[in-house]
N, CA, C and O atoms as a GROMACS GRO file, in nm:
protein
  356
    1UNK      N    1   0.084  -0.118   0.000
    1UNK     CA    2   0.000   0.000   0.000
    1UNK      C    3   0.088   0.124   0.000
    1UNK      O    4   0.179   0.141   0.082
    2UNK      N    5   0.059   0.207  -0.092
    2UNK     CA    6   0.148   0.358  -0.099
    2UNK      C    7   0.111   0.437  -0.014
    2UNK      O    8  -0.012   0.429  -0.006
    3UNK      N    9   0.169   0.539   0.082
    3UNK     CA   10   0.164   0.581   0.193
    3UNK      C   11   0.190   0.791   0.089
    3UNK      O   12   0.255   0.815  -0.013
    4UNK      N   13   0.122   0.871   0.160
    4UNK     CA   14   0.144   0.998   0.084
    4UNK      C   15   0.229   1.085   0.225
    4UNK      O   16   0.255   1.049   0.340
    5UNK      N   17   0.243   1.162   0.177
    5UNK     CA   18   0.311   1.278   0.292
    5UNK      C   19   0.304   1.408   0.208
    5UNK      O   20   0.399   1.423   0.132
    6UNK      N   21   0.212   1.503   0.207
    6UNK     CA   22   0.233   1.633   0.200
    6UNK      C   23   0.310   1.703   0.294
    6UNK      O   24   0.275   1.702   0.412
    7UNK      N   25   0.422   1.771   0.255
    7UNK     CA   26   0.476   1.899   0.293
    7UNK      C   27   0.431   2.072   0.267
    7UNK      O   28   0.451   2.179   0.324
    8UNK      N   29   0.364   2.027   0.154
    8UNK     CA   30   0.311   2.147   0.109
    8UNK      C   31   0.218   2.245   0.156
    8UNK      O   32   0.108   2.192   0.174
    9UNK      N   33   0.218   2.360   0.180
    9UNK     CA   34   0.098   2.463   0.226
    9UNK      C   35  -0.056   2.425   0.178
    9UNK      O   36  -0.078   2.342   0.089
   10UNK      N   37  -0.124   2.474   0.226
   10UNK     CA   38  -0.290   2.447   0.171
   10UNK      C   39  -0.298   2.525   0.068
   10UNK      O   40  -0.352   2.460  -0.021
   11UNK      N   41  -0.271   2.639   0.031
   11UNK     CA   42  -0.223   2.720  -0.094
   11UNK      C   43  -0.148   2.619  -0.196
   11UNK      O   44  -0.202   2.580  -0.300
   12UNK      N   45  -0.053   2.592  -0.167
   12UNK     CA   46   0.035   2.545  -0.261
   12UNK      C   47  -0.018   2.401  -0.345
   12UNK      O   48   0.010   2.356  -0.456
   13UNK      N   49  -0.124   2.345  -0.215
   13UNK     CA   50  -0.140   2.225  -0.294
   13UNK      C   51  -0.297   2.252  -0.399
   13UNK      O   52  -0.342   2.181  -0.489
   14UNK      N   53  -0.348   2.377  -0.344
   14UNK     CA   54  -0.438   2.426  -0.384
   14UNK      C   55  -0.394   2.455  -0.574
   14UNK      O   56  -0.458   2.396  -0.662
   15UNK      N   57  -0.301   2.535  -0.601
   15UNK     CA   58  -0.226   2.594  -0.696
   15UNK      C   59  -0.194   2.384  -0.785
   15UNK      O   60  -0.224   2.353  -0.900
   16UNK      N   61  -0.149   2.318  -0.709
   16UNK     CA   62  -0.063   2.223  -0.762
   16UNK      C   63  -0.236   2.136  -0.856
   16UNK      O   64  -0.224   2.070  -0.959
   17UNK      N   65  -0.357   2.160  -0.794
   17UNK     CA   66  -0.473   2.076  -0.843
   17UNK      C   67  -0.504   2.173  -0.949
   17UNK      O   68  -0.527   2.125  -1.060
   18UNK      N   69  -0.509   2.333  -0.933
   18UNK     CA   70  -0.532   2.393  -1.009
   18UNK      C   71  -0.462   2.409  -1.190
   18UNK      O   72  -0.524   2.458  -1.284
   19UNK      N   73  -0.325   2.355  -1.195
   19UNK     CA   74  -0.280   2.377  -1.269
   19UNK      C   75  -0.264   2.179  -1.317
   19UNK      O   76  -0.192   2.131  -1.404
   20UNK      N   77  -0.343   2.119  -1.240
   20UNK     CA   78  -0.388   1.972  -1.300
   20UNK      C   79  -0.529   2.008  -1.405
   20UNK      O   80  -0.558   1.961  -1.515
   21UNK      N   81  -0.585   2.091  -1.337
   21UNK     CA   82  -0.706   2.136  -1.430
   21UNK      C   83  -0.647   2.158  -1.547
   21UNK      O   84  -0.703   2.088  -1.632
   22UNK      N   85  -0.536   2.240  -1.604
   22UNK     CA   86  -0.541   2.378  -1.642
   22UNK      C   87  -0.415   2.373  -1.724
   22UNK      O   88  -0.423   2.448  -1.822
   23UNK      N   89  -0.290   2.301  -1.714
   23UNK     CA   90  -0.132   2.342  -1.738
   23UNK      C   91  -0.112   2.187  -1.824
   23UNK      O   92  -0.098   2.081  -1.762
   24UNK      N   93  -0.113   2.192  -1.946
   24UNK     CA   94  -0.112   2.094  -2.035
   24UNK      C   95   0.035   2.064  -1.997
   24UNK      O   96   0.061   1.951  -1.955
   25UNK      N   97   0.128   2.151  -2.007
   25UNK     CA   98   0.269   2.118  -1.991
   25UNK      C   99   0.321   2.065  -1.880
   25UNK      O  100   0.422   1.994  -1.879
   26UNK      N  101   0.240   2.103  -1.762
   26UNK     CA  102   0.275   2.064  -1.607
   26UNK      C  103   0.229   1.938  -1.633
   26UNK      O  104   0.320   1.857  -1.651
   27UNK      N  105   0.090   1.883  -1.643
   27UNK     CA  106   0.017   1.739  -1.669
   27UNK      C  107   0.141   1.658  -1.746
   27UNK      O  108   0.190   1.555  -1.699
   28UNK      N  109   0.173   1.702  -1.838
   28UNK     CA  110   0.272   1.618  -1.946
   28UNK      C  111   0.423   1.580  -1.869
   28UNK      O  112   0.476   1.472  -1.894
   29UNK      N  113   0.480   1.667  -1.784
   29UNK     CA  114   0.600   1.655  -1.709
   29UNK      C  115   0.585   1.590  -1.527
   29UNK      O  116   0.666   1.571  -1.436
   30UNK      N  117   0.420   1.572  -1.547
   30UNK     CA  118   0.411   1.504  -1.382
   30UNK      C  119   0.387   1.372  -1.474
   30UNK      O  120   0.445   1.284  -1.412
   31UNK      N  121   0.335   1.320  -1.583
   31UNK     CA  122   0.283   1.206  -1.643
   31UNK      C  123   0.473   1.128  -1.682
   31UNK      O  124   0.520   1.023  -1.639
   32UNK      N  125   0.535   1.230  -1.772
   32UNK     CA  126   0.699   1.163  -1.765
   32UNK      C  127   0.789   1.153  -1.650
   32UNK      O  128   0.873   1.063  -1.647
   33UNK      N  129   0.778   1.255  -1.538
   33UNK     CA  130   0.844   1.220  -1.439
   33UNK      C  131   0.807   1.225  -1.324
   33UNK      O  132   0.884   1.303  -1.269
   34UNK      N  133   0.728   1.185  -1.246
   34UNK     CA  134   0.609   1.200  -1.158
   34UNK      C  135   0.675   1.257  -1.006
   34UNK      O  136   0.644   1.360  -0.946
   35UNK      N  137   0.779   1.150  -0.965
   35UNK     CA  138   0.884   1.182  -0.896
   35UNK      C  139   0.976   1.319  -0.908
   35UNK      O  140   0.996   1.372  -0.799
   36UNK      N  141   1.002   1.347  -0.958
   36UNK     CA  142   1.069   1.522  -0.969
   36UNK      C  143   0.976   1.603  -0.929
   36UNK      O  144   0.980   1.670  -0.827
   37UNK      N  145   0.879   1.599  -1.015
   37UNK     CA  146   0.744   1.666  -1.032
   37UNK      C  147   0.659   1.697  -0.918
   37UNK      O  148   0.625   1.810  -0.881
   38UNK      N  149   0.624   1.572  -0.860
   38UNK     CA  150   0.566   1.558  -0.710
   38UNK      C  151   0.678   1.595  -0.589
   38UNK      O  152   0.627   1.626  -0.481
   39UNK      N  153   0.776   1.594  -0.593
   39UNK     CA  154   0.875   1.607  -0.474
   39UNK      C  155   0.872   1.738  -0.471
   39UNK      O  156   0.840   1.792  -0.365
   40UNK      N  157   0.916   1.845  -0.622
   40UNK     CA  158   0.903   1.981  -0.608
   40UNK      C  159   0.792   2.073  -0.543
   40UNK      O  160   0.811   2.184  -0.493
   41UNK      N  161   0.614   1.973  -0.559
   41UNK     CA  162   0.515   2.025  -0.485
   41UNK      C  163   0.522   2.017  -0.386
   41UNK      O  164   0.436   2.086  -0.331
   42UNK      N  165   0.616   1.936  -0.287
   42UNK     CA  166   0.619   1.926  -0.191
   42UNK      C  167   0.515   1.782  -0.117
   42UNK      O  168   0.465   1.778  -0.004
   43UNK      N  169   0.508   1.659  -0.248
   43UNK     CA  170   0.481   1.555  -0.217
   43UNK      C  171   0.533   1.495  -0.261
   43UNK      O  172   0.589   1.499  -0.371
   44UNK      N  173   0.526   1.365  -0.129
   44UNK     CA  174   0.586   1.235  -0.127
   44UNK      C  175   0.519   1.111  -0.121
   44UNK      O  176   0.434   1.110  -0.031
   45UNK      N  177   0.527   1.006  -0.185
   45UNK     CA  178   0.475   0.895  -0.288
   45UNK      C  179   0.564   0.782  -0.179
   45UNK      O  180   0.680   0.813  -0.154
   46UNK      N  181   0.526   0.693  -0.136
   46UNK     CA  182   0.606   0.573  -0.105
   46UNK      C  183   0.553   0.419  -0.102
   46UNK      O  184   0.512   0.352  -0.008
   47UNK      N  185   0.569   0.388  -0.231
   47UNK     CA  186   0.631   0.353  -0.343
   47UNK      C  187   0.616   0.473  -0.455
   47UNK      O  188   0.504   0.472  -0.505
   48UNK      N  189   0.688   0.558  -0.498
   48UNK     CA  190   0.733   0.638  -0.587
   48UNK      C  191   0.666   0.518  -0.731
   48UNK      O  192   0.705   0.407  -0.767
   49UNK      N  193   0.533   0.624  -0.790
   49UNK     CA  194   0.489   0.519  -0.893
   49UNK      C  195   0.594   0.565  -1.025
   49UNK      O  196   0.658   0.671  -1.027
   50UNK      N  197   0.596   0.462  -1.129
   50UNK     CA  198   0.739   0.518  -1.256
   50UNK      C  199   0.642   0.578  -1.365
   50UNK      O  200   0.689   0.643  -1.459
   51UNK      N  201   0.520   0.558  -1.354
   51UNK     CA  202   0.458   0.633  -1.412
   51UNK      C  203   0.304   0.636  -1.378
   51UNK      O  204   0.256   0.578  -1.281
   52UNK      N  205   0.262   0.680  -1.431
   52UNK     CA  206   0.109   0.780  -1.410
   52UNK      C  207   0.033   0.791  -1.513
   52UNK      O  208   0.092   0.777  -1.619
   53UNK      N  209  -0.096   0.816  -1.521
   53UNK     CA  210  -0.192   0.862  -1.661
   53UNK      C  211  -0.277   0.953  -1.598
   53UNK      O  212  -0.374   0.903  -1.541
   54UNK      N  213  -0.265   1.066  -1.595
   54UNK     CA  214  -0.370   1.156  -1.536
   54UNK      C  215  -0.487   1.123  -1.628
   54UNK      O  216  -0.475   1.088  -1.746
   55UNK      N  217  -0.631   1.145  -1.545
   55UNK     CA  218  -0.736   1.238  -1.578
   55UNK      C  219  -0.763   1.311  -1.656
   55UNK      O  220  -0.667   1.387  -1.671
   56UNK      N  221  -0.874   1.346  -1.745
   56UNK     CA  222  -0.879   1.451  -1.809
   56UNK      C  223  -0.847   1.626  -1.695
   56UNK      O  224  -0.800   1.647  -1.583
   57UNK      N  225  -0.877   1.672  -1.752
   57UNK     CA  226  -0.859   1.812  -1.697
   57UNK      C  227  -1.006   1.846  -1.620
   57UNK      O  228  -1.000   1.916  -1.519
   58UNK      N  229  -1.116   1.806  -1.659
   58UNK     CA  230  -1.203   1.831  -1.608
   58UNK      C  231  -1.232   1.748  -1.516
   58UNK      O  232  -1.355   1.750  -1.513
   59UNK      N  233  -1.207   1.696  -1.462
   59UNK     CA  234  -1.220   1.612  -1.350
   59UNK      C  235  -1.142   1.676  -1.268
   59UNK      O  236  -1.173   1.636  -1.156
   60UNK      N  237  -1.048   1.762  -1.259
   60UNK     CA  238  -0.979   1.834  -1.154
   60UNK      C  239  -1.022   1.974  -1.119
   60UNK      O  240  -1.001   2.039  -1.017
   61UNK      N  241  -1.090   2.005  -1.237
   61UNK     CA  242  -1.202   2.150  -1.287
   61UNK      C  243  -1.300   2.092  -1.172
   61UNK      O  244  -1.301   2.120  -1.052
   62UNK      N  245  -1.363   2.025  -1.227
   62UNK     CA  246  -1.511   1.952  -1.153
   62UNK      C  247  -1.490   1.956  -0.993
   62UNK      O  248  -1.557   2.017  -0.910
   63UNK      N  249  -1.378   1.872  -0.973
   63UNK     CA  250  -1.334   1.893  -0.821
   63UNK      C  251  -1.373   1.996  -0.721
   63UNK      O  252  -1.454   1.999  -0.628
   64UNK      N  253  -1.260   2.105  -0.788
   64UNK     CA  254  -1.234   2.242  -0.747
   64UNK      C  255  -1.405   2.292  -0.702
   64UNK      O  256  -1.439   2.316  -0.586
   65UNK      N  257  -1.490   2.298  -0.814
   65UNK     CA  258  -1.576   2.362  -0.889
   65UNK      C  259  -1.674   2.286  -0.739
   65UNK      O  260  -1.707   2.350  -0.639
   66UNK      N  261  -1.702   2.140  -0.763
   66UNK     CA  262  -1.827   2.069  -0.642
   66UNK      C  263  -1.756   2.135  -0.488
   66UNK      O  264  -1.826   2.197  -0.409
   67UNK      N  265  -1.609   2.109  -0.463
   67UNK     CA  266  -1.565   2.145  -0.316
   67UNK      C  267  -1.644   2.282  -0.264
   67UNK      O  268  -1.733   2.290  -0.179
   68UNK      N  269  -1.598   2.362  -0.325
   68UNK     CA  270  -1.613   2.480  -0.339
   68UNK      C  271  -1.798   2.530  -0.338
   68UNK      O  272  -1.845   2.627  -0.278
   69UNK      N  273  -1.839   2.477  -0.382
   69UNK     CA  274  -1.981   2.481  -0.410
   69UNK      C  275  -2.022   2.392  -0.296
   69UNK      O  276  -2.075   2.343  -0.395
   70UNK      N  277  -2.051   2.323  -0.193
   70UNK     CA  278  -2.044   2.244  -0.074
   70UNK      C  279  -2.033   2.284  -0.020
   70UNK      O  280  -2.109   2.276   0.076
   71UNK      N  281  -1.922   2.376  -0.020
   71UNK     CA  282  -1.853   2.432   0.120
   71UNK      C  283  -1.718   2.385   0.187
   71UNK      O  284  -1.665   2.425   0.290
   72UNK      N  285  -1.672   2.277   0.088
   72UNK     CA  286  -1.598   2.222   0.154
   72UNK      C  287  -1.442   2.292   0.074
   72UNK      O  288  -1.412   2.275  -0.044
   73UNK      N  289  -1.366   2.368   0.169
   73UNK     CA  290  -1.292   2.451   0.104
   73UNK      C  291  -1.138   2.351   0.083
   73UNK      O  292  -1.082   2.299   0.179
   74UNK      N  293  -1.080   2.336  -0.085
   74UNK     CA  294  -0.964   2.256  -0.030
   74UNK      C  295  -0.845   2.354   0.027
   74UNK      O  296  -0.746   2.282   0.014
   75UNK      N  297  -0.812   2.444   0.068
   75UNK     CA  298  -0.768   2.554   0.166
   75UNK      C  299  -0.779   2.491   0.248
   75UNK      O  300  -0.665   2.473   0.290
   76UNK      N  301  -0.861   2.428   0.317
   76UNK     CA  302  -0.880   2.391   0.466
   76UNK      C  303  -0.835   2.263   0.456
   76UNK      O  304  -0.735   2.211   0.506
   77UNK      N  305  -0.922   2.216   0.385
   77UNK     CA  306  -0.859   2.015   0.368
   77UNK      C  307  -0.790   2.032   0.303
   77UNK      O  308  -0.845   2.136   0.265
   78UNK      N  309  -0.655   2.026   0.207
   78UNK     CA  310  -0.611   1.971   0.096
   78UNK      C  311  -0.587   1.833   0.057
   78UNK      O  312  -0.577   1.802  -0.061
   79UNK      N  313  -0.576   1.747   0.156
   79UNK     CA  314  -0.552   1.635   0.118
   79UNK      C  315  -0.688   1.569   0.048
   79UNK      O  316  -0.667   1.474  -0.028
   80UNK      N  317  -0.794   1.603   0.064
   80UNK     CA  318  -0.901   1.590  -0.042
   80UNK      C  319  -0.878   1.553  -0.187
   80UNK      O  320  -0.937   1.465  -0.250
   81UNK      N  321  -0.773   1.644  -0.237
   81UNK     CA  322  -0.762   1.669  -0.372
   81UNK      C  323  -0.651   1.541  -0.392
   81UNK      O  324  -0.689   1.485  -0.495
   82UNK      N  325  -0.565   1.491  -0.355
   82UNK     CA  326  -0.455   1.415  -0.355
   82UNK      C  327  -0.527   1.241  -0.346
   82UNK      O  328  -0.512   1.130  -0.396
   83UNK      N  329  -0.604   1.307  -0.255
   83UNK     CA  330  -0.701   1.113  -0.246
   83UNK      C  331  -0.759   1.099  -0.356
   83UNK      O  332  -0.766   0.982  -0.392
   84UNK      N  333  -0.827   1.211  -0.462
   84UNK     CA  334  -0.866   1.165  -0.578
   84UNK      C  335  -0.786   1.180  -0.674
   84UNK      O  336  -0.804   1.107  -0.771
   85UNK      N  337  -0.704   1.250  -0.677
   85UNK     CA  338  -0.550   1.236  -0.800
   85UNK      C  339  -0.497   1.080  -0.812
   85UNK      O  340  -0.484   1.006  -0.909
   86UNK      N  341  -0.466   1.058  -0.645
   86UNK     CA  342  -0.389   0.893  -0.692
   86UNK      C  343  -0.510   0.782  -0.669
   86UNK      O  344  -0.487   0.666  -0.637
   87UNK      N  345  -0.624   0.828  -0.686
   87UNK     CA  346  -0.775   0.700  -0.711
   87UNK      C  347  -0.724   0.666  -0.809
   87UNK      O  348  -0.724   0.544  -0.823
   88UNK      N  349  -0.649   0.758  -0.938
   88UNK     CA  350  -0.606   0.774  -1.036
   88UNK      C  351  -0.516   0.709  -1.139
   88UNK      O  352  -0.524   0.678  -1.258
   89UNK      N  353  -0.412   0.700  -1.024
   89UNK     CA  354  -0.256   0.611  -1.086
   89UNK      C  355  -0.258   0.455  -1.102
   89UNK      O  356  -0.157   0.396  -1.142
   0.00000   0.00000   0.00000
């Protein structure tokens, strides 16, 4: 079982889902090197997967979009967003 560890601010991981929506180039360089990629956000993977297939983009849109609309701010939770990224991998 893979174990996560955020280091990252609630901002930062906020920014890191946002530009999963949004950053064709970011998606393309977390999909080739997931490990660089994720360590720089300030997450950690253990077992470090060798690769990944994200999601469309709207499914990270959608996210943002239902949390937010709920009430449920990912500011406050972030790890929200990370449990459905690696439902993913």
């Amino acid at each position: 079982m893979a174990s996560v560890s955020i280091s990252a601010d609630p901002q930062a991981v906020l920014d890191f889902v946002k530009k999963l929506a949004s950053d064709d180039t970011f998606r393309a360089d977390l999909e080739k090197d997931p490990g660089k990629i994720l360590s720089q956000s300030g997450i950690v993977i253990s077992p470090m997967p060798a690769n990944i297939k994200l999601p469309p983009k709207n499914i990270f849109a959608d996210a943002i979009k239902n949390a937010s609309a709920t009430g449920v701010s990912p500011q406050v939770s972030p790890h929200w967003a990370f449990l459905a990224f690696f439902a993913f991998m």
